[in-house]
C-alpha positions as CSV (number, residue, x, y, z in Angstrom):
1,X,-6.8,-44.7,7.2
2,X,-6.8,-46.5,10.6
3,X,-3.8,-47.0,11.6
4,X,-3.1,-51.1,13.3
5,X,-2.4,-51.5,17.5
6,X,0.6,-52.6,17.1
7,X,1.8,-49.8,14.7
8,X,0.3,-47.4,17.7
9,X,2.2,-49.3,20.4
10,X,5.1,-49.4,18.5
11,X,5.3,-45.5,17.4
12,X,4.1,-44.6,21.4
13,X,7.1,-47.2,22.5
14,X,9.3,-44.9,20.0
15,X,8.2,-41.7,21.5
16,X,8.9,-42.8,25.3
17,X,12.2,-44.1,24.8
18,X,12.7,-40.5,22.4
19,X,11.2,-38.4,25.7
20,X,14.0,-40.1,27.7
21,X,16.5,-40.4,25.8
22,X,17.2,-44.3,25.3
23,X,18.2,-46.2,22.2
24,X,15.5,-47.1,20.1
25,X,14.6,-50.9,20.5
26,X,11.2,-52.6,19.8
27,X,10.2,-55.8,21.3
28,X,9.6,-58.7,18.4
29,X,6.0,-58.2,18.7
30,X,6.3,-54.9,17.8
31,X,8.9,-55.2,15.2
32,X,8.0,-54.5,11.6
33,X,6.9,-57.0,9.1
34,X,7.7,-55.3,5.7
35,X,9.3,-51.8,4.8
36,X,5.1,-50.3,4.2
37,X,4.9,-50.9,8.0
38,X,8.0,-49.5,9.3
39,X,7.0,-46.3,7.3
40,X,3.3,-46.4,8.8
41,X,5.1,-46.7,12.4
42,X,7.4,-43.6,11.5
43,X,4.4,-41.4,9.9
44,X,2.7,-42.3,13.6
45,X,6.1,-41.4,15.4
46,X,6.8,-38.1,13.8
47,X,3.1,-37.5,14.1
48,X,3.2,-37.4,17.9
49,X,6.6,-35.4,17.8
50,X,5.0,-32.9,15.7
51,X,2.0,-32.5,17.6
52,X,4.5,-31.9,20.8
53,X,7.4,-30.0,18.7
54,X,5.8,-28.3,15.7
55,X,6.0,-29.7,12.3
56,X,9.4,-31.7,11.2
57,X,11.4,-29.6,8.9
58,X,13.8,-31.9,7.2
59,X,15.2,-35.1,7.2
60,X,19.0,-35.9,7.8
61,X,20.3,-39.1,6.0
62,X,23.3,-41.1,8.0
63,X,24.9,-42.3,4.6
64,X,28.5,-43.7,4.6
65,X,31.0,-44.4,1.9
66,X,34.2,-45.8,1.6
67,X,37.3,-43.7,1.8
């Protein structure tokens, strides 16, 4: 599967901002289009990550409800 430029750039945007510890923002250009794309643009993320880190264990969900 070849993966777009701009899902590249965005996931390498990601991953600096990750390395120094910023918020996660994305310039409109680089923003996703649909929920298929922001998943491709994760895959690449936690690709990267794992290739630095070793291979991503688990997933935390940030889930509220009302008390």
């Amino acid at each position: 599967m070849s993966i777009s430029a701009k899902v590249q750039q965005a996931a390498l945007t990601l991953l600096d901002q990750y390395h120094h510890k910023q918020n996660y923002t994305l310039e409109d250009r680089l923003m996703p289009t649909d929920l298929d794309e922001a998943y491709l643009i994760q895959r690449e993320f936690q690709s990267h990550v794992s290739e630095e880190q070793g291979a991503i264990a688990g997933y935390k969900l940030a889930y509220t409800t009302t008390s």
